[in-house]
C-alpha positions in Angstrom: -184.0 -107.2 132.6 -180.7 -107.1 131.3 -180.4 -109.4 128.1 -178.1 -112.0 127.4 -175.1 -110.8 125.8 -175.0 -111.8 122.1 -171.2 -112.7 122.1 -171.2 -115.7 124.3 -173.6 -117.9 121.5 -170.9 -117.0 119.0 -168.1 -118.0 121.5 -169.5 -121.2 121.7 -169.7 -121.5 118.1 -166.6 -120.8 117.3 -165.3 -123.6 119.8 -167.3 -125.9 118.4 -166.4 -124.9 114.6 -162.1 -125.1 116.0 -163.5 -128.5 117.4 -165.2 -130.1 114.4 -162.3 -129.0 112.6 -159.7 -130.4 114.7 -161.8 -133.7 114.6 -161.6 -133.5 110.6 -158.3 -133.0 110.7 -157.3 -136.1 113.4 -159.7 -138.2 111.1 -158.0 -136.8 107.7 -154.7 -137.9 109.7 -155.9 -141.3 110.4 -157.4 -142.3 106.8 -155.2 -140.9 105.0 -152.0 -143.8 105.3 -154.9 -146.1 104.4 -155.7 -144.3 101.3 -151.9 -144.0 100.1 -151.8 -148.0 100.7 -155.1 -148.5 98.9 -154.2 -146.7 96.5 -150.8 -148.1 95.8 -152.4 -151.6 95.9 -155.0 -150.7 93.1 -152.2 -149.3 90.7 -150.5 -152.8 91.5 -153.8 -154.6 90.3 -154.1 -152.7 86.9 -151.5 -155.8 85.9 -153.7 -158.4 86.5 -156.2 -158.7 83.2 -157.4 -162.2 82.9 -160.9 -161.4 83.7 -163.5 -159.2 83.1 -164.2 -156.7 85.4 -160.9 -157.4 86.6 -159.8 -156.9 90.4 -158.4 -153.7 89.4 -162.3 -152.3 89.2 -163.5 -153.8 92.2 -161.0 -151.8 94.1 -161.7 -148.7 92.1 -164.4 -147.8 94.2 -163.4 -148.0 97.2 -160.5 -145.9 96.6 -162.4 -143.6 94.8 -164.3 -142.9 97.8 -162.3 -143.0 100.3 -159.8 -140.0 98.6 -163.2 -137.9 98.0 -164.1 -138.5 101.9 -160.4 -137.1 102.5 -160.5 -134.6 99.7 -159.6 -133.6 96.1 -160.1 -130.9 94.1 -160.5 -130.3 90.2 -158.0 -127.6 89.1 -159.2 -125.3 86.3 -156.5 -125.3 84.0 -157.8 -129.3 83.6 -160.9 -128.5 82.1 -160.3 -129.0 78.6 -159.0 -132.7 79.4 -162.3 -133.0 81.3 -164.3 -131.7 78.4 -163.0 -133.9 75.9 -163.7 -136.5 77.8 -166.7 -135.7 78.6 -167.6 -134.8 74.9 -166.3 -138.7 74.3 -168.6 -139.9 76.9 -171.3 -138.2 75.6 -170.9 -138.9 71.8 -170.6 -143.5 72.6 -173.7 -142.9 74.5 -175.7 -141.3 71.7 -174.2 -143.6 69.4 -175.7 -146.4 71.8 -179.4 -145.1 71.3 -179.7 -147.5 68.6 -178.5 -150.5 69.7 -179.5 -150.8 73.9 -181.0 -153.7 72.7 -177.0 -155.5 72.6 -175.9 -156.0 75.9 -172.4 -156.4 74.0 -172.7 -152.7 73.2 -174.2 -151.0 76.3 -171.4 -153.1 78.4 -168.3 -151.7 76.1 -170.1 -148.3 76.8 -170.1 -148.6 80.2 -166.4 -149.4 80.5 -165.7 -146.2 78.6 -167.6 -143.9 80.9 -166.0 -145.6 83.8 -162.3 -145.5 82.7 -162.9 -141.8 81.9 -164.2 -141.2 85.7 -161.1 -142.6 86.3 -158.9 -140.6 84.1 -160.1 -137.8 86.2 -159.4 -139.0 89.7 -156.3 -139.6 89.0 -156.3 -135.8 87.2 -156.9 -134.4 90.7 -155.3 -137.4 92.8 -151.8 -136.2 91.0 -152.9 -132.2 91.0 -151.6 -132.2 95.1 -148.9 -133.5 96.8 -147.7 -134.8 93.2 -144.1 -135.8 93.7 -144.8 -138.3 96.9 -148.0 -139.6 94.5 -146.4 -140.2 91.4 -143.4 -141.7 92.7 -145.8 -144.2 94.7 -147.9 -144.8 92.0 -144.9 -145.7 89.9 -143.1 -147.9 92.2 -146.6 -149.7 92.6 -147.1 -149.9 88.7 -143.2 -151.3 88.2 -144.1 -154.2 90.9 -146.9 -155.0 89.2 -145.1 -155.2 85.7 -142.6 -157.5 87.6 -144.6 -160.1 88.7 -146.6 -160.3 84.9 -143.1 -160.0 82.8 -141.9 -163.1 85.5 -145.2 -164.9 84.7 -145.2 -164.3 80.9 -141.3 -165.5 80.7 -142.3 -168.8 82.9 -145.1 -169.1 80.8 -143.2 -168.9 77.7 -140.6 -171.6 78.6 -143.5 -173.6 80.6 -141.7 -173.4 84.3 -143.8 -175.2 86.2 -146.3 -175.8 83.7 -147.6 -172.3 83.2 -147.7 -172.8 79.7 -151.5 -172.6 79.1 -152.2 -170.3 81.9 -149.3 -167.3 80.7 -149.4 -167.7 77.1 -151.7 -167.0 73.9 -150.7 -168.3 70.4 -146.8 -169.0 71.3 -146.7 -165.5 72.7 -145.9 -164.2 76.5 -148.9 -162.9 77.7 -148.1 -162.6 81.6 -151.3 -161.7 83.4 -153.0 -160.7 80.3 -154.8 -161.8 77.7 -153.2 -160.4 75.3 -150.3 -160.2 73.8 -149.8 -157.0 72.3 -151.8 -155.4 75.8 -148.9 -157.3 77.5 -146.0 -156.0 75.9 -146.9 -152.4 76.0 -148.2 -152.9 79.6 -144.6 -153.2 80.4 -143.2 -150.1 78.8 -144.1 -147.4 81.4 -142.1 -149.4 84.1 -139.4 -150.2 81.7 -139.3 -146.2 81.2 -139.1 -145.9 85.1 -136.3 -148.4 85.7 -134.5 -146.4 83.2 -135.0 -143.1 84.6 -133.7 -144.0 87.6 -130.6 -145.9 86.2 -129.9 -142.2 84.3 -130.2 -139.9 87.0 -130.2 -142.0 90.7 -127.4 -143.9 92.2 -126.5 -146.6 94.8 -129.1 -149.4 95.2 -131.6 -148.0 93.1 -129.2 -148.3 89.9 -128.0 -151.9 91.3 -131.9 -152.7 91.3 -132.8 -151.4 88.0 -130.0 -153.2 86.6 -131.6 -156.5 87.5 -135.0 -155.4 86.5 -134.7 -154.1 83.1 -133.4 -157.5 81.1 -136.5 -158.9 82.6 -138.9 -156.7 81.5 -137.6 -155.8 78.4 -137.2 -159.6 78.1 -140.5 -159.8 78.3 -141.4 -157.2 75.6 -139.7 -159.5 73.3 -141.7 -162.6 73.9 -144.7 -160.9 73.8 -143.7 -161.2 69.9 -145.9 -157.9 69.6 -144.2 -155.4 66.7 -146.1 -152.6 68.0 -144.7 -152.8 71.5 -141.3 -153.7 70.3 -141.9 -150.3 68.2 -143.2 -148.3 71.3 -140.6 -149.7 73.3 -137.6 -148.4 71.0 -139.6 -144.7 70.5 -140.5 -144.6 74.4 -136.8 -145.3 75.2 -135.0 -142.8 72.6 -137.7 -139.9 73.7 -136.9 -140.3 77.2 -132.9 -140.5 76.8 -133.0 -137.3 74.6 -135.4 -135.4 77.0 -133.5 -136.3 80.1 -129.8 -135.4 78.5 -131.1 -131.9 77.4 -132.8 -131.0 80.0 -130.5 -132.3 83.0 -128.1 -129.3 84.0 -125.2 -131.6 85.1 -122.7 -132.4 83.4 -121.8 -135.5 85.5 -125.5 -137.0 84.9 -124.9 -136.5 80.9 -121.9 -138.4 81.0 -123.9 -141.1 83.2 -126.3 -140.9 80.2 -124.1 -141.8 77.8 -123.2 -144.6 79.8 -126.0 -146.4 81.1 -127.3 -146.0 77.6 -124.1 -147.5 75.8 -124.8 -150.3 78.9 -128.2 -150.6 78.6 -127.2 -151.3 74.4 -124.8 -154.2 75.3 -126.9 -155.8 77.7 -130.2 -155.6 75.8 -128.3 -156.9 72.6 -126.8 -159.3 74.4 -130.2 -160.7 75.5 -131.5 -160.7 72.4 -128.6 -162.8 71.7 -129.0 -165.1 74.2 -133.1 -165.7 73.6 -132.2 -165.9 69.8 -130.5 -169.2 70.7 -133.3 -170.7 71.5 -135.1 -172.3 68.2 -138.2 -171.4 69.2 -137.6 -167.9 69.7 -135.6 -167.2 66.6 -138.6 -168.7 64.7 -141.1 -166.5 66.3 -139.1 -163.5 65.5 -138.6 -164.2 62.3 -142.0 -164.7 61.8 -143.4 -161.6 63.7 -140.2 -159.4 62.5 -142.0 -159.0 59.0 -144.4 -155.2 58.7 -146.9 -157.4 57.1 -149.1 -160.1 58.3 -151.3 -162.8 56.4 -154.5 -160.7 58.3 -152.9 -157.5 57.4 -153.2 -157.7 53.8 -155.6 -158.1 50.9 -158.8 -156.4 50.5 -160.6 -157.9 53.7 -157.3 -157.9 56.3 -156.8 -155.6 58.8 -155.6 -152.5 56.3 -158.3 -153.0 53.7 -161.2 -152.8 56.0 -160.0 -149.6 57.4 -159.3 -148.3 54.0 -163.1 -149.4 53.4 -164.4 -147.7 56.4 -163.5 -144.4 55.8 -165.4 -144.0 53.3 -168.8 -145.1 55.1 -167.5 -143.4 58.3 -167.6 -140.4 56.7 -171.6 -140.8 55.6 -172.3 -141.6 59.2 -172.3 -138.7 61.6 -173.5 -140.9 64.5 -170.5 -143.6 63.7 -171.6 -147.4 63.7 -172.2 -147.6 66.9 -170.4 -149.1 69.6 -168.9 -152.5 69.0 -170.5 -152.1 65.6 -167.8 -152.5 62.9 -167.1 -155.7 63.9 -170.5 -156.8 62.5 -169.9 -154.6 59.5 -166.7 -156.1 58.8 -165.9 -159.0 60.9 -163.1 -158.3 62.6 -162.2 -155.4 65.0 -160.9 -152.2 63.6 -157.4 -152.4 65.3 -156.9 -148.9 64.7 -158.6 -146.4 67.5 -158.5 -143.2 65.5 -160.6 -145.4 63.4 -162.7 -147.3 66.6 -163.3 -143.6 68.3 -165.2 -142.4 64.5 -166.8 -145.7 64.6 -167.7 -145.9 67.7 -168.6 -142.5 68.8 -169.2 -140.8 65.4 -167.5 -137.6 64.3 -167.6 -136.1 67.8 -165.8 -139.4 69.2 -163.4 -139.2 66.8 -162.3 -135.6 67.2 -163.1 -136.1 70.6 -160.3 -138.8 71.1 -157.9 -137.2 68.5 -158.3 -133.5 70.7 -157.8 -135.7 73.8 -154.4 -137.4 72.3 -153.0 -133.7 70.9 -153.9 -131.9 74.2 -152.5 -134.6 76.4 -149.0 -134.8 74.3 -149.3 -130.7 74.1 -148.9 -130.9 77.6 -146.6 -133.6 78.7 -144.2 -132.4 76.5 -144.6 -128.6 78.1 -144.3 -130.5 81.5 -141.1 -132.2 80.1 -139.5 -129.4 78.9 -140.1 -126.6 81.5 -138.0 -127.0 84.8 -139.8 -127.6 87.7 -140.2 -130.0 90.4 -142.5 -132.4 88.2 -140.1 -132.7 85.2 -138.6 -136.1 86.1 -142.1 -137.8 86.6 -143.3 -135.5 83.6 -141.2 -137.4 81.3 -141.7 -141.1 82.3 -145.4 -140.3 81.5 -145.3 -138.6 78.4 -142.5 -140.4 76.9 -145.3 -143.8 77.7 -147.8 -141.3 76.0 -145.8 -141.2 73.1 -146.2 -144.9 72.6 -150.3 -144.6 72.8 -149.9 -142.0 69.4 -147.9 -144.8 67.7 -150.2 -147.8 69.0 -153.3 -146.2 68.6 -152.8 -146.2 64.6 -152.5 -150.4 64.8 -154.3 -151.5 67.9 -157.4 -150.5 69.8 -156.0 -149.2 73.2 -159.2 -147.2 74.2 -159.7 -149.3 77.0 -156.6 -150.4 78.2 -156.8 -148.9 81.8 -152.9 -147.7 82.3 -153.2 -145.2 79.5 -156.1 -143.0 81.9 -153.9 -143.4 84.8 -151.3 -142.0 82.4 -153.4 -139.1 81.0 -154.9 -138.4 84.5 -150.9 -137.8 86.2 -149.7 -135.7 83.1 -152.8 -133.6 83.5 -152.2 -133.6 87.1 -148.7 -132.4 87.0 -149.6 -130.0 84.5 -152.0 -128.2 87.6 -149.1 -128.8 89.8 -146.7 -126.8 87.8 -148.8 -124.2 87.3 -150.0 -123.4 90.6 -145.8 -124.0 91.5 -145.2 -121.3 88.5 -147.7 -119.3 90.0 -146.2 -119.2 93.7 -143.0 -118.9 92.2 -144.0 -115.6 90.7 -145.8 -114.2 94.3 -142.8 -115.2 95.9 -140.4 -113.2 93.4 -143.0 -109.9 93.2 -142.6 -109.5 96.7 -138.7 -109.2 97.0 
């Protein structure tokens, strides 16, 4: 009896295996417009902050999901971003141990491990197919800053009587609840509309030229000196990157111009908002480096000073949410917050995480490649979470991981881009 031939079975397998493939690939096809539009909707949502969760984590989820059912990837040359994180993670949770008994403390934890999961989606969501993503995820963020600088400038001058809903303590607030959140909110699109006024032209410039007085507008009545401080460092690091790195000469000269422009018509608003009573009041009082809670032995400053030394005894930190009961106010610093917080592996954790992530933004920023425009909208907004982080606690405001996540992102791009531009040149 002559036995069956042992090709045929792996024929058929090999039909099927084309076929399930072809079927992943129609379904990858189909979902994958969904996921670029879910996607883009969630980065829209991160400006909406009134409530806790916001809609911004409802919808993390989902897209979470659906881009691992079409498939990411974590690069290797990310790993150090995903270990400090992960060493973060791991030092608020042992800090917790002690106190899972305050629901105030395991909550504040939970937030942290979850904006770190997303801090590393967006690390591999921005690893492939980076341009297209960033761009999207930029256009998204700069309608969402839009609609909350239009709501905080209603709200300010009560159009409609937004007053109450829009404002906090005479101060824009947009869709926040927070001043200072709101105002630096604003500065990565701010930092977008620019870049485009420097290097694009047509309707793009005409837009940008509408937007910017409105955002930076915005900034202003926010009354927030860090922002305003952010705003002006953001701005100045992103004009000096993109003249020295641009190879035109034309799009230096267009520089020089929009920024000379961009001068006159931000002074100019100023101007205009100063005319107002209330404004020029507000400013006055906000313009000063000290505050009445900033000073004395028990403001802001002298509880920090305080701190350090009981930090310091404390290997394990406070605990989470603790210093407020120590000294009955938040720290407002988050170099201070992360020691407090997570103990001394939070704290080096976070500071590692901050060095590493401007290390590399400013390599991305620097280095031609196709990533370098996007590369220095994000880093120059990274510069601003160095200078905030030493007045405010910005651990958990959820723009700064989508930030960290697309320099780290672009950083795998580039390299794997270096690395086929080096194949490509060994074998001519």
């Amino acid at each position: 009896m002559t036995p069956p031939p042992t090709t045929a079975p792996l024929a058929q397998d090999a039909g099927l295996r084309s076929t399930e493939a072809r079927g992943r690939g129609s379904a990858h096809r189909a979902l994958e417009p969904a996921g670029y539009a879910l996607f883009g909707f969630w980065v829209f949502l991160i400006g909406f902050d009134l409530t806790q969760p916001s809609a911004y984590d409802f919808v993390a989820g989902p897209v979470i999901l659906l881009w691992l059912v079409l498939g990411l990837r974590l690069p290797r040359s990310a790993l150090l971003f995903v270990g400090l994180l992960l060493a973060l993670c791991v030092s608020v949770f042992l800090s917790l141990v002690p106190h899972l008994d305050r629901p105030e403390s395991v909550f504040w934890v939970a937030i942290t491990l979850y904006l770190a999961f997303t801090a590393v989606f967006f690390l591999m969501f921005f690893s492939e197919d980076s341009e297209r993503r960033a761009e999207l995820a930029l256009n998204a963020f700069l309608a969402s800053c839009l609609v909350s600088a239009v709501a905080g400038i209603m709200g300010y001058f009560d159009v409609l009587g937004t007053h109450t809903l829009f404002t906090a303590m005479e101060r824009a607030t947009g869709t926040f609840d927070d001043p200072n959140i709101f105002g630096s909110f604003l500065i990565l699109g701010v930092l977008f509309v620019l870049r485009n006024l420097l290097t694009d032209g047509g309707r793009r410039s005409l837009v940008g030229i509408v937007l910017l007085p409105i955002l930076l507008a915005a900034i202003l009545l926010a009354f927030s000196r860090g922002s305003w401080a952010a705003t002006a460092l953001s701005t100045a690091a992103l004009l000096t990157m993109t003249f020295f790195t641009s190879p035109s000469v034309m799009v230096r000269r267009r520089i020089v111009f929009v920024t000379l422009v961009t001068t006159v018509v931000g002074a100019a608003s100023i101007v205009a908002l100063l005319a107002t009573s209330e404004v020029s009041e507000m400013i006055e009082v906000r313009a000063h480096v000290m505050q009445d809670y900033d000073s004395g032995e028990t403001g802001r400053f002298g509880n920090q000073l305080r701190s350090i030394p009981m930090l310091l005894d404390r290997p394990n930190g406070l605990g989470p949410l603790r210093y407020r009961a120590a000294f009955g106010a938040e720290p407002h610093n988050t170099y201070i917050n992360a020691f407090a917080s997570g103990g001394w592996m939070g704290g080096f954790a976070f500071i590692g995480l901050m060095l590493a992530t401007t290390f590399v933004g400013f390599r991305l920023s620097i280095r031609p490649s196709p990533y370098q425009r996007h590369a220095q909208i994000f880093f120059a907004t990274q510069l601003t979470f160095i200078l905030q982080s030493f007045q405010i606690d910005i651990d958990h405001w959820r723009h700064i991981y989508l930030v960290w996540g697309a320099l780290w992102g672009l950083e795998a791009a580039r390299l794997r881009w270096l690395a086929e531009q080096r194949r490509a040149a060994s074998r001519v």
